[in-house]
LODRENGU-284866 format. One record per residue: x, y, z of N, C-alpha, C in turn; residue number from 1. Coordinates in pm, 1 decimal. Example, Ala and Ser with C-alpha at 12.3 -4.5 7.8 and 13.67 -1.06 7.14 Angstrom:
R       nu       nv       nw      cau      cav      caw       cu       cv       cw   k
R   1319.0   -569.0    780.0   1230.0   -450.0    780.0   1320.0   -330.0    780.0   1
R   1285.0   -225.0    708.0   1367.0   -106.0    714.0   1290.0      3.0    787.0   2
END
This chain:
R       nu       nv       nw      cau      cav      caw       cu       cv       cw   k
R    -37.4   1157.5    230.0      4.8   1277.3    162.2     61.6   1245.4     22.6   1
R    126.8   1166.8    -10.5    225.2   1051.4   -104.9    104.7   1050.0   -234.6   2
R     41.2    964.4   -150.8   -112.9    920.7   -250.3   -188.0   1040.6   -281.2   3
R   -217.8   1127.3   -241.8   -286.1   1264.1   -243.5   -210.3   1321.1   -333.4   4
R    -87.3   1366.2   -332.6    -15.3   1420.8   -439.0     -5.4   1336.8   -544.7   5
R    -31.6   1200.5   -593.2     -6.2   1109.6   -682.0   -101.1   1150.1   -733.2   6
R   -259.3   1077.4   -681.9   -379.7   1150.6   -702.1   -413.5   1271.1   -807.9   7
R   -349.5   1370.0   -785.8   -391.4   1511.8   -793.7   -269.8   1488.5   -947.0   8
R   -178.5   1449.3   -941.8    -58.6   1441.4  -1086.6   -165.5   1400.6  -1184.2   9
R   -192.9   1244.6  -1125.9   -295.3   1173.6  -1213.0   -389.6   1237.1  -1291.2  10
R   -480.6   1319.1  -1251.1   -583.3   1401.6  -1268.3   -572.8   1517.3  -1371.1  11
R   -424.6   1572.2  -1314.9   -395.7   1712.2  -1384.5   -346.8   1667.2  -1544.2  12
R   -231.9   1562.3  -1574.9   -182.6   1544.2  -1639.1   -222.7   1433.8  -1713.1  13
R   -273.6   1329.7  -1638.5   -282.3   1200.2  -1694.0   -424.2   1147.0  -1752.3  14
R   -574.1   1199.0  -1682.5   -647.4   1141.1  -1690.1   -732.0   1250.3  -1828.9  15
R   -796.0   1170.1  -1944.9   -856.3   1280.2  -2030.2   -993.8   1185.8  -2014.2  16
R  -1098.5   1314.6  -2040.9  -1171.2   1248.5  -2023.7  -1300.5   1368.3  -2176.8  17
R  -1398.2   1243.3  -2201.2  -1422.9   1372.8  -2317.4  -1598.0   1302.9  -2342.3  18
R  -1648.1   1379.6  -2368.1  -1812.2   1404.1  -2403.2  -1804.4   1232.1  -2457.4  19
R  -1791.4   1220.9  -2562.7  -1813.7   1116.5  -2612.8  -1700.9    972.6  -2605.8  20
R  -1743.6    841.3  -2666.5  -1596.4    774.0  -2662.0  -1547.1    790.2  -2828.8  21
R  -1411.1    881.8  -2773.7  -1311.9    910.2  -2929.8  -1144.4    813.6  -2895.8  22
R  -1134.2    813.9  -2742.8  -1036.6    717.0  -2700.4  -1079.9    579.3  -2750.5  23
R   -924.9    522.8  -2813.8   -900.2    402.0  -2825.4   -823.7    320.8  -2749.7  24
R   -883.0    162.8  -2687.6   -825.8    147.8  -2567.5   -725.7     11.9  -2634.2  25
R   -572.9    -27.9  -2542.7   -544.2   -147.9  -2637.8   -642.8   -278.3  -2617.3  26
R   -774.1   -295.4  -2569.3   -857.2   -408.4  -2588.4   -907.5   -380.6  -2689.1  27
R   -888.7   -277.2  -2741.1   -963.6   -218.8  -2908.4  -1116.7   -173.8  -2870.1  28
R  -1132.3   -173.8  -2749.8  -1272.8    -60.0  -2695.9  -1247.1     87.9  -2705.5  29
R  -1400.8    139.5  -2731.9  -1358.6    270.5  -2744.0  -1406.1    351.2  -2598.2  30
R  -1389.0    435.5  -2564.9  -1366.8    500.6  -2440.0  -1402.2    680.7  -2385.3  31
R  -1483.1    680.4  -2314.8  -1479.7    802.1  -2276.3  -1402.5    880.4  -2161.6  32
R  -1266.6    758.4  -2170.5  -1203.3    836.2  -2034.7  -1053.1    744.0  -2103.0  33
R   -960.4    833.1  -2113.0   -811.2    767.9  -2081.7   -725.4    778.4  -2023.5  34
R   -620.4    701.7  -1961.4   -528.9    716.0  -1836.3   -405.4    696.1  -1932.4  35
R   -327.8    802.5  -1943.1   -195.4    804.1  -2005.0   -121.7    813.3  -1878.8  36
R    -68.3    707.7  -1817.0     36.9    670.2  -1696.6    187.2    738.8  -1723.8  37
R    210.4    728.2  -1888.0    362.5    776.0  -1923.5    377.2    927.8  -1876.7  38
R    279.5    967.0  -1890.4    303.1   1134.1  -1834.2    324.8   1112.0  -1696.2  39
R    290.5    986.2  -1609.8    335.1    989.6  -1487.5    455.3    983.8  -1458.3  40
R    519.8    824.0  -1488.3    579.5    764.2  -1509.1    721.2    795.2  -1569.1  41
R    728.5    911.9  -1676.0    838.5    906.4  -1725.6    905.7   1091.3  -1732.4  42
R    823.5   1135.4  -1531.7    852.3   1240.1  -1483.7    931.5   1172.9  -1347.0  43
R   1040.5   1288.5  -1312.4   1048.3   1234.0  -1191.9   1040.7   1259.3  -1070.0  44
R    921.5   1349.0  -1048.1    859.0   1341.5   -920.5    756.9   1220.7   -939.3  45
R    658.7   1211.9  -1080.9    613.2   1105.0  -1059.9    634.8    975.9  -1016.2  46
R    719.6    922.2  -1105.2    775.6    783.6  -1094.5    840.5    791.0   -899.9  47
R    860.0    890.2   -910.3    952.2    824.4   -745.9    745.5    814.9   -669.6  48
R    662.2    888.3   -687.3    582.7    839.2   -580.7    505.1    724.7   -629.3  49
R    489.1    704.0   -775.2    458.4    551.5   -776.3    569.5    471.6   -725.4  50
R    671.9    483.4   -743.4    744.6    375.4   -689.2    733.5    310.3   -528.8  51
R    765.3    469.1   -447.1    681.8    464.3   -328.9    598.4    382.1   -284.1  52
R    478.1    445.3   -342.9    320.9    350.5   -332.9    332.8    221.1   -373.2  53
R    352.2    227.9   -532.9    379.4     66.9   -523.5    474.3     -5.8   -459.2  54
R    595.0    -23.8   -432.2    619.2    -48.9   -300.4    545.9    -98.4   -144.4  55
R    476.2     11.6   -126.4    413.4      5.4     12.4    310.7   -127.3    -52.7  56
R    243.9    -76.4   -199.5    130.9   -206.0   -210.4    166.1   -317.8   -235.2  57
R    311.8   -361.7   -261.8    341.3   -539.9   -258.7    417.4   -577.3   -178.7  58
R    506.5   -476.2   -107.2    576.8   -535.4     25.9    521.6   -615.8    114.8  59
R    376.2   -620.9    169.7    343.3   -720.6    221.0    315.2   -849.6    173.0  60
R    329.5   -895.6     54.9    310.9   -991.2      2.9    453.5  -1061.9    -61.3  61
R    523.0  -1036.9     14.1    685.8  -1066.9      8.0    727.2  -1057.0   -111.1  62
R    717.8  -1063.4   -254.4    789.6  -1075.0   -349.8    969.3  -1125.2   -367.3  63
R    974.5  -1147.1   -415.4   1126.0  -1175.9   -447.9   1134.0  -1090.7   -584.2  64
R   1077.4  -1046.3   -691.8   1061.1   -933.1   -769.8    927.3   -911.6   -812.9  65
R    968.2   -748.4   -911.9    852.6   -707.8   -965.4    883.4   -638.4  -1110.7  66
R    768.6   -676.4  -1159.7    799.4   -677.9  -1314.4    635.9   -670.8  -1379.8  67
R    664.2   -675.9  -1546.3    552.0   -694.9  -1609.7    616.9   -639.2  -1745.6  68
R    452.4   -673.6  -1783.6    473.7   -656.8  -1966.9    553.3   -480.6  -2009.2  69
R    647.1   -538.4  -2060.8    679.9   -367.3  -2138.8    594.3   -330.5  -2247.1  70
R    568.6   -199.9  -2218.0    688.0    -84.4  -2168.2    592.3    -26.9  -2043.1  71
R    453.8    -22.3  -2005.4    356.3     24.5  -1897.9    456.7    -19.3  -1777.1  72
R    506.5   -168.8  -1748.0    562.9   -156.9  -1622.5    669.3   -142.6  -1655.7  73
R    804.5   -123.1  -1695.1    911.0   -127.8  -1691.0    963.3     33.2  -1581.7  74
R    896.8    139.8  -1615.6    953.2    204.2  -1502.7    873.3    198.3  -1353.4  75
R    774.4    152.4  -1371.4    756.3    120.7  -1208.2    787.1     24.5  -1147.8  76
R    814.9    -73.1  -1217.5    939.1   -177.8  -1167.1   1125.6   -143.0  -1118.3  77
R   1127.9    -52.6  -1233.3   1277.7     -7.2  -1163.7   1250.5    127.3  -1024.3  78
R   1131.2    154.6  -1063.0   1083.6    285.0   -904.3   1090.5    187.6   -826.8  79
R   1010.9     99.1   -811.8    954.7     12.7   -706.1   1140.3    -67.2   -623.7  80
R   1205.8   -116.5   -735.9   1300.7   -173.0   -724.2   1436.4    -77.1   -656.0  81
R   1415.7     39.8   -682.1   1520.5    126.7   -586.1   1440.8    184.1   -479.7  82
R   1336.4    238.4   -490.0   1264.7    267.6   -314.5   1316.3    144.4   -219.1  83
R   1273.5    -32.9   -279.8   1267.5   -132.3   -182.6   1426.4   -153.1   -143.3  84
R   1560.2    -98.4   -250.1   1661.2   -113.3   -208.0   1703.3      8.1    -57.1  85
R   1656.2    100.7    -89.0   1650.6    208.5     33.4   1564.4    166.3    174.9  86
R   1450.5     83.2    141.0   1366.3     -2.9    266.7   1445.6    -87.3    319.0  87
R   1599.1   -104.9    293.5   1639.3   -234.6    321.1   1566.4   -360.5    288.0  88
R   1517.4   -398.4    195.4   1432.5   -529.4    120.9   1431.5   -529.9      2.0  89
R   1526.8   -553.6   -104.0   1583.1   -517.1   -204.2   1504.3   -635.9   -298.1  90
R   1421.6   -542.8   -454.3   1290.8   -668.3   -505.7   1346.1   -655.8   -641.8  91
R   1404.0   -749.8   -669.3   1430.9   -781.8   -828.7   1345.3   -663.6   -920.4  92
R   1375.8   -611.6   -992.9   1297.8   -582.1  -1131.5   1314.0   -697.6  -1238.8  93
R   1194.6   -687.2  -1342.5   1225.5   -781.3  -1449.9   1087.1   -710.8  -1571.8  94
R   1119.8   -755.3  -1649.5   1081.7   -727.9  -1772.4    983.2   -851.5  -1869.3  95
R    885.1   -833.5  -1921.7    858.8   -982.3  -1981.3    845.3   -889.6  -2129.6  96
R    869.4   -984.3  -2195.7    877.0   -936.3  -2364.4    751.6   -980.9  -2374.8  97
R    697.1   -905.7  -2546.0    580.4   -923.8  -2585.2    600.3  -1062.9  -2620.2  98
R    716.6  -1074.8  -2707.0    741.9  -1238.4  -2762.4    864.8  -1256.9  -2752.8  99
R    910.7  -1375.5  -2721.1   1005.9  -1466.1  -2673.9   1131.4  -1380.1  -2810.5 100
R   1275.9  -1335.9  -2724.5   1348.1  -1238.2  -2783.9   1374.2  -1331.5  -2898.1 101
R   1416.2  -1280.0  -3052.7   1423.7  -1361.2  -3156.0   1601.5  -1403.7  -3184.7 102
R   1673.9  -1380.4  -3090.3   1794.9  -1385.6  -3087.1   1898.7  -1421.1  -2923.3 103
R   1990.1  -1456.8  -2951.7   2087.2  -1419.1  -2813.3   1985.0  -1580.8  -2724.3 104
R   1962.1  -1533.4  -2611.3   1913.5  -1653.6  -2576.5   1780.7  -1688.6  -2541.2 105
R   1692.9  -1561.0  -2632.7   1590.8  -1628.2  -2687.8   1464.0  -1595.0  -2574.6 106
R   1543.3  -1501.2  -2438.5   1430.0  -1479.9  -2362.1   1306.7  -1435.3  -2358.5 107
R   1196.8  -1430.8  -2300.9   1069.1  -1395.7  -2280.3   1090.1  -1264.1  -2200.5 108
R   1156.6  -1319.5  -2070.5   1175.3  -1243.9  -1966.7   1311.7  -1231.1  -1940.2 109
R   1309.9  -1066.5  -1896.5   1496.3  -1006.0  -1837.5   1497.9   -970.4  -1740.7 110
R   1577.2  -1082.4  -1639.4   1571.1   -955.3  -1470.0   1669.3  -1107.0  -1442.9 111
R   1687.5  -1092.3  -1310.4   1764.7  -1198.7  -1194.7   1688.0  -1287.1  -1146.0 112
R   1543.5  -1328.3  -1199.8   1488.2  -1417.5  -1163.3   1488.9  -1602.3  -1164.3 113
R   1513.6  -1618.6  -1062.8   1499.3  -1820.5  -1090.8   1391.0  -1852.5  -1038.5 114
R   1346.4  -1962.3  -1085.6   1242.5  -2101.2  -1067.3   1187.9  -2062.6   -944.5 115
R   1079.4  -2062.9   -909.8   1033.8  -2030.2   -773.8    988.0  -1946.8   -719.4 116
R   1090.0  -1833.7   -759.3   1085.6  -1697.7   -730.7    943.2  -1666.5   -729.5 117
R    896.7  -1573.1   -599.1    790.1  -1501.1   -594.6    767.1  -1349.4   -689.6 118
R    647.6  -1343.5   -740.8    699.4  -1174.0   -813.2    537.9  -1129.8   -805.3 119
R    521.7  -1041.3   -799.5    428.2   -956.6   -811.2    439.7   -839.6   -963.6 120
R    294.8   -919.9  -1034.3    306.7   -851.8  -1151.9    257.7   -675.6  -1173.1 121
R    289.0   -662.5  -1218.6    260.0   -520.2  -1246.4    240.0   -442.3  -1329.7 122
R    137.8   -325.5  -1337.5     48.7   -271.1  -1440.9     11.8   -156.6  -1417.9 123
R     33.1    -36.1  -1507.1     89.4    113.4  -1509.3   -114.1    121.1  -1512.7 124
R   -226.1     86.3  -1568.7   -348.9     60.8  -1678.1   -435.5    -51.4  -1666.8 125
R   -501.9    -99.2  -1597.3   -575.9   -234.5  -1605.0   -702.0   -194.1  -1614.8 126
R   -755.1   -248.0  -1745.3   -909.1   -182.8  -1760.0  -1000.6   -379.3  -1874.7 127
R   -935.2   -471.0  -1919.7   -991.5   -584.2  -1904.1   -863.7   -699.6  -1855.7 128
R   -748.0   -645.4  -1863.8   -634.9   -744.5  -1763.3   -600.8   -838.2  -1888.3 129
R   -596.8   -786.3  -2003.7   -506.3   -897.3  -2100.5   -380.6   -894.1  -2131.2 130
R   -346.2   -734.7  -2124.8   -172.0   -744.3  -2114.7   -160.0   -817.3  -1961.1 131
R   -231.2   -774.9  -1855.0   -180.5   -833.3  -1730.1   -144.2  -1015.7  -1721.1 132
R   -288.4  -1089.8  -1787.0   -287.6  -1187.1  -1821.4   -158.4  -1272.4  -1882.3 133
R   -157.3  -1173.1  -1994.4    -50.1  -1253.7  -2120.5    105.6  -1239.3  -2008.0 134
R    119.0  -1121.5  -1931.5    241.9  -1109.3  -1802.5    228.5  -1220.7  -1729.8 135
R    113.7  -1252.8  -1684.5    100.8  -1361.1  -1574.8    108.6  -1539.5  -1624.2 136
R     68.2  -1504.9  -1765.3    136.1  -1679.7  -1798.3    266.4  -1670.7  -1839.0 137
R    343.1  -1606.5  -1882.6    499.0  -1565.8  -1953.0    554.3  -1671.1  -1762.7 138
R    518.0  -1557.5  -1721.5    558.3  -1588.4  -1577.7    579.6  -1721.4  -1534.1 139
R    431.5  -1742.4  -1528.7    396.6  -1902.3  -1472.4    485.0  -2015.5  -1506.2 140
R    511.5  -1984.9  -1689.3    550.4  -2063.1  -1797.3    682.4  -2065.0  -1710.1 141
R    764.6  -1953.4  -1671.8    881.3  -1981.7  -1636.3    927.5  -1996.6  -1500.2 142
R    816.6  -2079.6  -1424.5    817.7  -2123.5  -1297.3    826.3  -2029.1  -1184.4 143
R    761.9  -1903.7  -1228.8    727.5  -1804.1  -1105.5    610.7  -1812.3  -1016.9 144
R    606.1  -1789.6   -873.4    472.6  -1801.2   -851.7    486.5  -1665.4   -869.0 145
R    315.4  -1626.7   -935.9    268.9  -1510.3   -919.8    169.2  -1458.4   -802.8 146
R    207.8  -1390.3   -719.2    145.2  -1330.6   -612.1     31.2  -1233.8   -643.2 147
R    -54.1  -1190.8   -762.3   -122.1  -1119.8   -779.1    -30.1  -1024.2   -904.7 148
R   -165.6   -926.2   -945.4   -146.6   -787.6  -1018.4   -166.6   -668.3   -948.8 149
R    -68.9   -539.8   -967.8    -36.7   -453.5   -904.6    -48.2   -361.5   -977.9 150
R   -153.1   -301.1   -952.8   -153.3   -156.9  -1102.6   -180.8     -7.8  -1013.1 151
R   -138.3     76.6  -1104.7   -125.4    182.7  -1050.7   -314.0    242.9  -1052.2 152
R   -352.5    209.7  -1141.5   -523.1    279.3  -1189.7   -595.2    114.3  -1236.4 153
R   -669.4     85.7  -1175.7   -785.6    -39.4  -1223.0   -893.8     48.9  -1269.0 154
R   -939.3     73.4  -1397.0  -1030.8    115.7  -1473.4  -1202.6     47.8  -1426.4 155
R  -1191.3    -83.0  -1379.5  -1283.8   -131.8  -1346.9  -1415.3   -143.0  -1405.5 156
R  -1321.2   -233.5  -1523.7  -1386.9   -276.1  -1658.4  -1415.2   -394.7  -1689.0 157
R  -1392.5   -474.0  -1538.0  -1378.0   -642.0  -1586.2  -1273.6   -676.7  -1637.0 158
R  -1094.2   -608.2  -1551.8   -978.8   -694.7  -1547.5  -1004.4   -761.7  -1439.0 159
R  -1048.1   -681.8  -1353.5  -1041.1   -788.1  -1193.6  -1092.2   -915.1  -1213.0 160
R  -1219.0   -913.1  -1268.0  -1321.0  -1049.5  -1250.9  -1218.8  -1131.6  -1413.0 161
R  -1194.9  -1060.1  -1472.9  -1085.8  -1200.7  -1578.1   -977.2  -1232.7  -1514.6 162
R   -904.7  -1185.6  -1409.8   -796.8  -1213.6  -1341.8   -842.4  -1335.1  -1258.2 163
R   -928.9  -1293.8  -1196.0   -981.7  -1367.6  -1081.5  -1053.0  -1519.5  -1168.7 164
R  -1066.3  -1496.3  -1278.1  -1140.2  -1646.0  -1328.2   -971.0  -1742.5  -1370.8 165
R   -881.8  -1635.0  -1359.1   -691.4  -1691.5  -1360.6   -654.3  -1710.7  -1227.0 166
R   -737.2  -1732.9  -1086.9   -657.1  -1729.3   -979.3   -627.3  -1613.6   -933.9 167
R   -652.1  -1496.5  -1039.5   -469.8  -1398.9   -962.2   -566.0  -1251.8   -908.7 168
R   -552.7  -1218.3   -790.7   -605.3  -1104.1   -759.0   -564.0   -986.9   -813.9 169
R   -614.4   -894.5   -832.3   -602.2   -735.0   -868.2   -560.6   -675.9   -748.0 170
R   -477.6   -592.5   -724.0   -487.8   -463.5   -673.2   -418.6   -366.0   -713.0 171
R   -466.0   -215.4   -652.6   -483.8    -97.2   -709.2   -431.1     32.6   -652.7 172
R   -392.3     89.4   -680.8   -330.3    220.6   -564.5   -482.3    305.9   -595.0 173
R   -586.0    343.1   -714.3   -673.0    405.0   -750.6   -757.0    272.3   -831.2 174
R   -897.0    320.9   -813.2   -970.9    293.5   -894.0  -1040.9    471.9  -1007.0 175
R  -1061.1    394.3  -1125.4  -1108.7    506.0  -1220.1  -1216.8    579.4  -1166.7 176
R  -1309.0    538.9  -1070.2  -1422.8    598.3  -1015.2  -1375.6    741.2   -929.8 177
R  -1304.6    648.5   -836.0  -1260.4    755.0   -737.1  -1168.1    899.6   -823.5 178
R  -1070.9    897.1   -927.5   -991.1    992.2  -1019.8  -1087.4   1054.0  -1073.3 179
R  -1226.5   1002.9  -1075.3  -1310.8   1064.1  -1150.3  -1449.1   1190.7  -1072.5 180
R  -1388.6   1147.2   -961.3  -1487.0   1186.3   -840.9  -1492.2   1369.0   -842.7 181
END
């Protein structure tokens, strides 16, 4: 029901779709379909059922947090991060900067994370997986294992298969086919 109503937000608000490609995508492709997630995301019936969902989609893969490149994940990391405190299984949020902060102590990444730590990355948009990418070495760099990518919409444009030539699986609460159905 959760996903069905997510679904149907997605569609009404989020997904444009238009005769020709006039969308510009950030791989710098142009596009006949765009997924603006912030109209999800920065409502709050939305954000609580992504949080939800995402939730349900990395809890089995234990995490110790969840995070990704700002600003696409930063609120489904803090959704995800108070649903899992209410599950009783409480999952770090964290943040990775575009570039290493230019001051103070200089971080990449902001959350409660140490060395080791499991995290599951995360992605509001995955349509060739290079912001996901550039999230998943920040990570690596700072001794996380990464358990995969977690996106709310996989466009299914050839992020999966560049992820996958990185080790790191995709998954998806939607694919663009099915929103499009």
């Amino acid at each position: 029901m959760e996903r069905e109503k997510l679904k149907e937000l997605i569609k009404e608000r989020s997904l444009k779709v238009a005769s020709e490609p006039i969308f510009k995508l950030s791989s710098g492709k142009m596009s006949r379909f765009y997924v603006d997630l912030k109209r999800i995301t920065f409502d709050p019936e939305g954000v609580y059922l992504v949080g939800r969902l995402m939730y349900e989609l990395v809890k089995g893969h234990k995490p110790d947090g969840v995070g990704g490149l700002t600003l696409g994940a930063d609120p489904i990391a803090y959704a995800v991060s108070f649903v899992s405190l209410q599950e009783g299984n409480p999952l770090k949020p964290f943040v990775v900067r575009k570039e290493p902060k230019g001051h103070g102590m200089g971080r990449q990444i902001e959350g409660l994370l140490e060395k080791g730590n499991r995290v599951a990355v995360l992605e509001d948009v995955v349509t060739t997986a290079g912001s996901s990418l550039k999230a998943v070495r920040v990570c690596r760099e700072a001794g996380l294992e990464v358990l995969g990518v977690f996106a709310v919409v996989d466009r299914e444009e050839g992020g999966r298969e560049n992820l996958k030539k990185e080790g790191v699986e995709l998954y998806s609460l939607f694919k663009l086919s099915e929103l499009l159905e």
